[in-house]
Structure formats: C-alpha cells, structure tokens
C-alpha positions as a Python dict, from the first residue, in 0.01 Angstrom:
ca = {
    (1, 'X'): (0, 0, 0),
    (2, 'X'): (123, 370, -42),
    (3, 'X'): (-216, 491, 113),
    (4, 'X'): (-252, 277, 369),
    (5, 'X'): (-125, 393, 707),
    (6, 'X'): (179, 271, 842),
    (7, 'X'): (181, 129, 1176),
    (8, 'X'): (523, 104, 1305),
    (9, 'X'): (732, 52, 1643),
    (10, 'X'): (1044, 156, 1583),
    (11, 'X'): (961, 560, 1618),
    (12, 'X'): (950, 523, 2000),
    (13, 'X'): (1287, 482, 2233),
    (14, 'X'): (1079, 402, 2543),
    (15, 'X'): (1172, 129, 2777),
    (16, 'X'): (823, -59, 2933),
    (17, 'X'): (1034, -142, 3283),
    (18, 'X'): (838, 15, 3557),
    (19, 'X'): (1027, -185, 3839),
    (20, 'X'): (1403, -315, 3767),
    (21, 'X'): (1489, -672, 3846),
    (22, 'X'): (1695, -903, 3689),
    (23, 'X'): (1404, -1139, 3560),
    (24, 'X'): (1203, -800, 3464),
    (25, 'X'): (1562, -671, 3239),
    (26, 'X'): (1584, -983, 3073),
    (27, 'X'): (1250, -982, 2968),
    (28, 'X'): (1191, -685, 2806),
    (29, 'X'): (1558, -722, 2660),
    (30, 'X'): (1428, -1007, 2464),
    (31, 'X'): (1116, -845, 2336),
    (32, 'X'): (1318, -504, 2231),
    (33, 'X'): (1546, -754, 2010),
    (34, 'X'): (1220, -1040, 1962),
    (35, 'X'): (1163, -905, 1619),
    (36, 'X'): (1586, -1029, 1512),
    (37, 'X'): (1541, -1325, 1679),
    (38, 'X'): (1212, -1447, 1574),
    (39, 'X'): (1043, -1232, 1293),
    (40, 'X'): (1384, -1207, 1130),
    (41, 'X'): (1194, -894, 969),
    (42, 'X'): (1032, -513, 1157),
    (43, 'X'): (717, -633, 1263),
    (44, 'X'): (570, -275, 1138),
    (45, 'X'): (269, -310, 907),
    (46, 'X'): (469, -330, 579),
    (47, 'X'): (599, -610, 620),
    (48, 'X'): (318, -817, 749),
    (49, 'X'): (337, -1040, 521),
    (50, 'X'): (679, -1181, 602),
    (51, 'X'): (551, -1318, 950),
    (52, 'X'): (308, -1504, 1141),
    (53, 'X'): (173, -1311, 1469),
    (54, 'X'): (87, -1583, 1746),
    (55, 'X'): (-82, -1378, 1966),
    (56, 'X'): (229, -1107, 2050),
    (57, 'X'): (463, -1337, 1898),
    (58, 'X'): (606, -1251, 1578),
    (59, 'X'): (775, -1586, 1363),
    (60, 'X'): (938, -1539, 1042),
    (61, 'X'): (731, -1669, 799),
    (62, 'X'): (1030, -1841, 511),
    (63, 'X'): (1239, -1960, 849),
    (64, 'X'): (921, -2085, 1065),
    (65, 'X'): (791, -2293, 745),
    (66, 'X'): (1116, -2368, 624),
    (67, 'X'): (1293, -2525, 988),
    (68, 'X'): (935, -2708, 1119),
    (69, 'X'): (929, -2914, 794),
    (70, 'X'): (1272, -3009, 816),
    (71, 'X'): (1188, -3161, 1138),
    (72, 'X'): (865, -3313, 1031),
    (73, 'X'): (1048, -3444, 750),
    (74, 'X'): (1305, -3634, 959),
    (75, 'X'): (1090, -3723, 1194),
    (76, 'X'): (886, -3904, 940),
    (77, 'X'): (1210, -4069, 830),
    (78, 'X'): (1249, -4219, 1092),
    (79, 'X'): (930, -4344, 1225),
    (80, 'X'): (912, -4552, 848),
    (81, 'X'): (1286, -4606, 821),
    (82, 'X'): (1242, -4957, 696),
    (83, 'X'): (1019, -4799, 396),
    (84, 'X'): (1269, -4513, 300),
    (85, 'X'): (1555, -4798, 302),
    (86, 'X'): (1354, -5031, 58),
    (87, 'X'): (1255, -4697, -161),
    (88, 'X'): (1580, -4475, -126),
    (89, 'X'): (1503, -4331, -437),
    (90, 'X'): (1240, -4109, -328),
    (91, 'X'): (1458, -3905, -46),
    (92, 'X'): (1703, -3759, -404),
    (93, 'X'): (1354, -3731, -585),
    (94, 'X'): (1225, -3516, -313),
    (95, 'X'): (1582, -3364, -270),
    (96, 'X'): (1599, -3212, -617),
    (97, 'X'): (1194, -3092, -599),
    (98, 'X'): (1290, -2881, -262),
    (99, 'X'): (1562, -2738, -471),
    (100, 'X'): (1385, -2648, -783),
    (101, 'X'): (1055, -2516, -521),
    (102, 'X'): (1355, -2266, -415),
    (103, 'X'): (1461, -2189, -726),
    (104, 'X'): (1055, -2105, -817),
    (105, 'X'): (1009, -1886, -522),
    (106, 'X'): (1312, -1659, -674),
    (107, 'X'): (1222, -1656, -979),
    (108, 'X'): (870, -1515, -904),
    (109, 'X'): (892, -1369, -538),
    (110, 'X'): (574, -1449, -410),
    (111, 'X'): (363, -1162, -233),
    (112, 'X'): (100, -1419, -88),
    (113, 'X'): (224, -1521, 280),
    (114, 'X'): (57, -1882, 222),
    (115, 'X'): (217, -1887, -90),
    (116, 'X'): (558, -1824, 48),
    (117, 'X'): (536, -2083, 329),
    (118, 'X'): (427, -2318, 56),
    (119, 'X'): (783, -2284, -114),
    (120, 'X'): (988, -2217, 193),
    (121, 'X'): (815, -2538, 356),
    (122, 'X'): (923, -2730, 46),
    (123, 'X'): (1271, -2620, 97),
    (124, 'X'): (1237, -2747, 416),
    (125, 'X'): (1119, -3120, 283),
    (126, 'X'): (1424, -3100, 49),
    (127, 'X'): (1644, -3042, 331),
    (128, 'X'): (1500, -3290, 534),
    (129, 'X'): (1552, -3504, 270),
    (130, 'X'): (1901, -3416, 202),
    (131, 'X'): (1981, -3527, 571),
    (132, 'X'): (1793, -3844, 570),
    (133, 'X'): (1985, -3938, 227),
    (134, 'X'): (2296, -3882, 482),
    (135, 'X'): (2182, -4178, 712),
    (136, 'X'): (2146, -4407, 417),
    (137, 'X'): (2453, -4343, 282),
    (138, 'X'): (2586, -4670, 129),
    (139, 'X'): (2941, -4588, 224),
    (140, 'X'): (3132, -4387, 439),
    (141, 'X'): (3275, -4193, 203),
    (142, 'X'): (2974, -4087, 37),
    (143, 'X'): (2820, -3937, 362),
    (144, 'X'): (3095, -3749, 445),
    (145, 'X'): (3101, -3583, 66),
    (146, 'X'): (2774, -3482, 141),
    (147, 'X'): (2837, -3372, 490),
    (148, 'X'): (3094, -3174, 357),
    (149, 'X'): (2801, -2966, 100),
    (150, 'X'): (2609, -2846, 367),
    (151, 'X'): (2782, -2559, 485),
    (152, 'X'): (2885, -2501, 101),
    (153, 'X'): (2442, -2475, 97),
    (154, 'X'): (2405, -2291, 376),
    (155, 'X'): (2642, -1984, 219),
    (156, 'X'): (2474, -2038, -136),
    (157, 'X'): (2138, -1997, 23),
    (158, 'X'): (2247, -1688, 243),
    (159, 'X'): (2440, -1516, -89),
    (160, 'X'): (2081, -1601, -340),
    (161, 'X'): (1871, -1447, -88),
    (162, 'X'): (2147, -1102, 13),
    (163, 'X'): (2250, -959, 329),
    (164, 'X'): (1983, -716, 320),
    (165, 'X'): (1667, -884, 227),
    (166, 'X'): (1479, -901, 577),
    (167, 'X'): (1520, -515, 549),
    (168, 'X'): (1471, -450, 203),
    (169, 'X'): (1127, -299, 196),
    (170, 'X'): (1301, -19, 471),
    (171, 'X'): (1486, 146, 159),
    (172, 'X'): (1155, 212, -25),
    (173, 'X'): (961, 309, 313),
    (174, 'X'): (806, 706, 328),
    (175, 'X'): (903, 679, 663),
    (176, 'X'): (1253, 565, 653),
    (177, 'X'): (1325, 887, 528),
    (178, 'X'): (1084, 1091, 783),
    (179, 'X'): (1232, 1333, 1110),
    (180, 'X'): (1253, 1156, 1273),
    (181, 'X'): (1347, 872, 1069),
    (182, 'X'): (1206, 510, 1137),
    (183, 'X'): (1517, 271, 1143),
    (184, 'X'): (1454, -108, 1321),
    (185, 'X'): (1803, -178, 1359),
    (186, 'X'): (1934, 190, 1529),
    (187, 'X'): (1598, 227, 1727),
    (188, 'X'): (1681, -154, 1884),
    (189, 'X'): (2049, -23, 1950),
    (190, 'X'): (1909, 309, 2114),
    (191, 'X'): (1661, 108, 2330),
    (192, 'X'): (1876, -144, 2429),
    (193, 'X'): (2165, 77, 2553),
    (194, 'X'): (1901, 326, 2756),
    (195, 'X'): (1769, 35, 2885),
    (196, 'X'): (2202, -22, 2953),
    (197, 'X'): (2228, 299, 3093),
    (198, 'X'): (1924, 227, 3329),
    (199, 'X'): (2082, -82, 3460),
    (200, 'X'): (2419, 109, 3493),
    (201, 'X'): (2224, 342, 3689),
    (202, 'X'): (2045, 138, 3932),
    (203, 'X'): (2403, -23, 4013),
    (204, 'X'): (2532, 289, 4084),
    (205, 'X'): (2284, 404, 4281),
    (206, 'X'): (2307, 92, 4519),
    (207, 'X'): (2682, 91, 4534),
    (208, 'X'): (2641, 441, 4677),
    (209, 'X'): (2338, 379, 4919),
    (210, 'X'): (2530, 36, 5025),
    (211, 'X'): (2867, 230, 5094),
    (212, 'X'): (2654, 500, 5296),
    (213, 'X'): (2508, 233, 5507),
    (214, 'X'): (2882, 94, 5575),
    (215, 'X'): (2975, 447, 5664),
    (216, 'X'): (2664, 484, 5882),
    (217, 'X'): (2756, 143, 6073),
    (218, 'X'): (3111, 258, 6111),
    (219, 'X'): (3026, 570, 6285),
    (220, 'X'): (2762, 390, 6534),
    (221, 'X'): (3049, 119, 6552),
    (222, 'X'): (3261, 437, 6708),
    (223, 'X'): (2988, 559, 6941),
    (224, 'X'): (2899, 233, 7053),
    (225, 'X'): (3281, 154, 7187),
    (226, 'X'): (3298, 540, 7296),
    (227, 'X'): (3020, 419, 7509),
    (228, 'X'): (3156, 123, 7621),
    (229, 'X'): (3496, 276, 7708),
    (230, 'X'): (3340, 551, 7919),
    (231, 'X'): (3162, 301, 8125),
    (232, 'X'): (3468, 91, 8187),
    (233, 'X'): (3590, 450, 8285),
    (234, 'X'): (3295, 510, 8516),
    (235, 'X'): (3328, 197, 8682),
    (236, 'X'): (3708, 225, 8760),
}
C-alpha cells in the first residue's frame, strides 16, 4: 500500500459551480459534504475498502450492510409473523449471533470489504432481530425494558468502535503530513465556506445592481413629472 499512489480529493479547494442558482448551490453543497453523509469515510484511494462506489456514489460499507439488513430483517418479520410467533425462540437465537458476529469483526478487524459487510450485515440481522423480539413482547413491561437498551446500544456501539475510526487511516497517511497537507474534514470546511463566500457575493452584487435600478427609476420618475409639469406650463 505504501507504493501505491495515492489518489485523493481533498488537496483541491475548487468549487465546480459555473452558473449560481439555488438548485445548482445545493447540489454541489451536497456532493462537497457526500463523502460525511454517505461514505462516512474520505473517498481517497486508501480507504477504498471502507465503501462501495455506485457509479459516483460513495456508501459506507459497515453502515450500508449494516442498516439494509435491518430492514430486510424486519421486513421478513413481518411478512411470516405467524411463523416467528409460533418459533419466538429463534429472533434471541439470532439476537445473540449478531452480537457475537460484532464482537468477531473487533477482535480480528477484517481488511476484506466482503468480509466486513459479512459481519456488519450480521449486526444488522441481530438488530433486526432485537426489534422484532420488541413486537412479541409477552408483556408490556418487558418491551419497554428493552426499549429502554437501545439507546444504552447505540452509545456502546459508538464508544467500541471510537470517535475517530472513519478517519483513522488519515493519522498514518504520507500525505496527511505533506505542504500542503491533505485533511478531509478542513478541506470540506474551506470548500464549503468559499462556496459561502460566493453566495454572499452574488447577493451582494444583486442588492447593489437592484438598488441602482431603483435609483435609475427614481431619477426618470423626476424627469418624467419635470416633463409633465412644463407642459401643463406650456399649455397655461
């Protein structure tokens, strides 16, 4: 990996917005800040393995695997409800193997993209799982005890994984430490306020033209009752 070239983004501050409009701004807003929203990781070259490209679409591979099998989970709940109510016993089965998949994939941090949408996707069944054990709660009481462990989850999950590991590879990176430097998160900051200042710019620049054209109407305002009064005059 340390000889390969690194292909990167996040070295140039330019804006891609030949014509401003407010469709135009929003768009390329979205893809300067695409890669927090959807790769959850730089979509440079080292760390291709931590998303799936969809033509210029970037998805984060652990959330993408992780969030469309909890959905295929529940929706495969509910289409065989009456089975899963007959056999509860499989939903805490499948629970507890999402749980210890999670607890694989940190233990041996897989480098293999397949292999890490294999685990992340298992998470996803167990959480699936988790939620459909919710609906078949035999008492009230029990489904709000587990209501109340989700959020409890969600911060264990976030703490295992860190605050920093969708940019850890950055610390490591030849050209993090390069002049110029290549930094995702400032280079998104600097691109988004130029493309700011650009809009600030434009508004500027049509307050001023609009207020010119007011002052231009107010003068041929004058001249035109100037007019009119000196051929009232004339006519008297």
């Amino acid at each position: 990996m340390e000889n390969e070239e690194i292909v990167t983004p996040y070295l140039s501050e330019e804006i891609n917005l030949k014509k401003i409009t407010p469709l135009r701004t929003i768009w390329e807003m979205g893809r300067i800040t695409a890669w927090q929203n959807f790769a959850h990781h730089p979509t440079c070259s080292q760390y291709k393995k931590h998303y799936f490209s969809i033509g210029k679409v970037k998805l984060c591979v652990g959330c993408t695997s992780l969030y469309s099998m909890v959905v295929a989970s529940l929706i495969a709940f509910f289409a065989a409800y009456d089975f899963f109510r007959v056999n509860a016993i499989i939903l805490p089965i499948v629970y507890v193997y999402g749980i210890l998949a999670f607890g694989i994939h940190l233990l041996i941090r897989p480098e293999k993209k397949w292999l890490k949408s294999f685990f992340r996707a298992s998470l996803g069944l167990g959480a699936g799982a988790y939620l459909a054990v919710i609906v078949l709660g035999p008492v009230w009481w029990i489904r709000l005890i587990l209501i109340a462990f989700i959020p409890f989850e969600f911060v264990l999950f976030f703490t295992v994984r860190g605050k920093k590991a969708n940019l850890a590879i950055c610390e490591d990176c030849v050209l993090h430490h390069a002049d110029p430097p290549c930094d995702p998160m400032k280079n998104t900051e600097i691109r988004i306020n130029n493309l700011n200042s650009l809009i600030d710019s434009q508004i500027s620049g049509l307050k001023v033209a609009r207020q010119k054209a007011l002052e231009e109407k107010a003068k041929d305002d004058e001249i035109d009752k100037s007019e009119i009064i000196e051929e009232k005059k004339e006519e008297i």
